[in-house]
N, C-alpha and C positions, 0 to 999 in steps of 0.2 A: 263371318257372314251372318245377316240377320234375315230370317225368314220368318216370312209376315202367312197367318191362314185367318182363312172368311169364312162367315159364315154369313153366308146373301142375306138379303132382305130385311125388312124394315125392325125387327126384333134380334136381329142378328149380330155379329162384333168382329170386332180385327183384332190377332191376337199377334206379337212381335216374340221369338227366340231366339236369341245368338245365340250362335254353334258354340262359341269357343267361351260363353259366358258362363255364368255360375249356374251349377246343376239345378235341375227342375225351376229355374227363372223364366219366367213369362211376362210381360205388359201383356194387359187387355183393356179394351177399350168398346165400347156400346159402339152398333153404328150409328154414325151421325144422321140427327132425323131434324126435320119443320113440320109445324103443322101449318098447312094452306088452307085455305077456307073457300070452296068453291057452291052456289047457290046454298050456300047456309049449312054446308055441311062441315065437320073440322075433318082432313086427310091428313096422314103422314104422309110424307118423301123422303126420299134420301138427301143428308145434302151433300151433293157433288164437292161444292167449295170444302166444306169441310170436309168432306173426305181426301179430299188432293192435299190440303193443309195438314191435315193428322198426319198421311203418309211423307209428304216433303218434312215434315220435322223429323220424322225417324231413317232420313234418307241416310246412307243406302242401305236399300232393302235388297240385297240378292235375289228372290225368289220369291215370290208369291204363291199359295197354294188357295184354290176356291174349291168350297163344295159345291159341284155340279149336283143341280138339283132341275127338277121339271114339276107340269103339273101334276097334283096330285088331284085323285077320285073324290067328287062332288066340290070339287070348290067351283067357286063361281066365274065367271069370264073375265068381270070387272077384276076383282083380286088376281088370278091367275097374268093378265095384263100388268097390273103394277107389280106383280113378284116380278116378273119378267124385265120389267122397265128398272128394276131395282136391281136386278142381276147385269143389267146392263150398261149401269153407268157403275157399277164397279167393276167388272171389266174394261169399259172405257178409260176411266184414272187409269189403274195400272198400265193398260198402253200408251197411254199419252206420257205420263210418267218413265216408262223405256224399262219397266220391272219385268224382269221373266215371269211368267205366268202358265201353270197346270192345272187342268181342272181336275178332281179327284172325286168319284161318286161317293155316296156315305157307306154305302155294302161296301167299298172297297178298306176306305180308313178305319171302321168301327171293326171289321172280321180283322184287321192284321194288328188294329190294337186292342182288341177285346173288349170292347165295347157294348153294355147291354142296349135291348132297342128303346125302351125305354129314359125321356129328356130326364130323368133323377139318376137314371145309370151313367150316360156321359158326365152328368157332374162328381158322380162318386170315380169313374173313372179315372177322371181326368185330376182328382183329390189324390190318385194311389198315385200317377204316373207323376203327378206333378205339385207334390205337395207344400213345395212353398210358395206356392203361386195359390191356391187353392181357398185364400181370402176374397178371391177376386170373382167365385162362383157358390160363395155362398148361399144365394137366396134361390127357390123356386124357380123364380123369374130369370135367372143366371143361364141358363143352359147354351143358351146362344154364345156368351162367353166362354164357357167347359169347352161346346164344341168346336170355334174356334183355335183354344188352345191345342184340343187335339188334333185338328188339322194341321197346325203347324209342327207340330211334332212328327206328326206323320209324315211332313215332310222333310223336316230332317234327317230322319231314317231312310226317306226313298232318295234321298242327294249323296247318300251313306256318309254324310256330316257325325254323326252319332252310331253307333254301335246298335242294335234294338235291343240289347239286353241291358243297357241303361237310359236313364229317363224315362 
């Protein structure tokens, strides 16, 4: 079984693990984004196509895992809108897609994988837990991949696909 985790929005990734694959193996992948150009401004979006297309090429996906995430304190209406609209056409794919789907808070995945709260901690985490994948989070800018990957690990271990004292 291959379990796919998210991590929403526009700087975010999809990260793929089979159960039965070779230890600490992950694909990850950036979310797919456009830039639109509305009264002169450039916007990201998601792109849906490509999102549907990433996922049908790795089909089948057993299980999908999303970080449920909301707004956070001072951001603004406009962004809190597009996170939201971003959260929601990845949701959308995997339903229309027929992928089982849980949403998982980050206090829940990062406290049962030890995860610091700190985006340079999920990447070194997600380095110890899953070190041969651990090419694929090397920059700063990575973190949305790291966390990702450990979302789907995390669900691994909640489908008890995996043991938690490995990987």
């Amino acid at each position: 079984m291959v379990v796919c985790g998210i991590d929403p929005g526009l700087s975010g990734a999809i990260a793929l693990i089979a159960a039965e694959g070779e230890p600490n193996a992950a694909t990850v992948f950036d979310m797919p984004v456009f830039l639109l150009s509305r009264a002169g401004r450039n916007k990201r979006e998601i792109d849906a196509y490509g999102l549907a297309r990433l996922l049908a090429e790795h089909y089948p996906i057993g299980h999908a895992f999303v970080e449920q995430v909301g707004a956070r304190p001072g951001q603004g209406t406009s962004s809190m809108f597009a996170f939201g609209k971003a959260v929601g056409i990845v949701i959308g794919i995997l339903a229309a897609n027929g992928i089982p789907t849980t949403a998982v808070s980050p206090h829940e995945w990062k406290k049962t994988l030890r995860v610091p709260a700190d985006k340079d901690g999920a990447r070194a985490r997600a380095s110890q837990l899953l070190p041969a994948a651990a090419h694929q989070w090397g920059r700063a800018k990575d973190s949305g991949r790291a966390e990702a990957a450990l979302i789907a690990l995390w669900g691994l271990r909640s489908l008890n696909l995996i043991a938690s004292g490995s990987r």
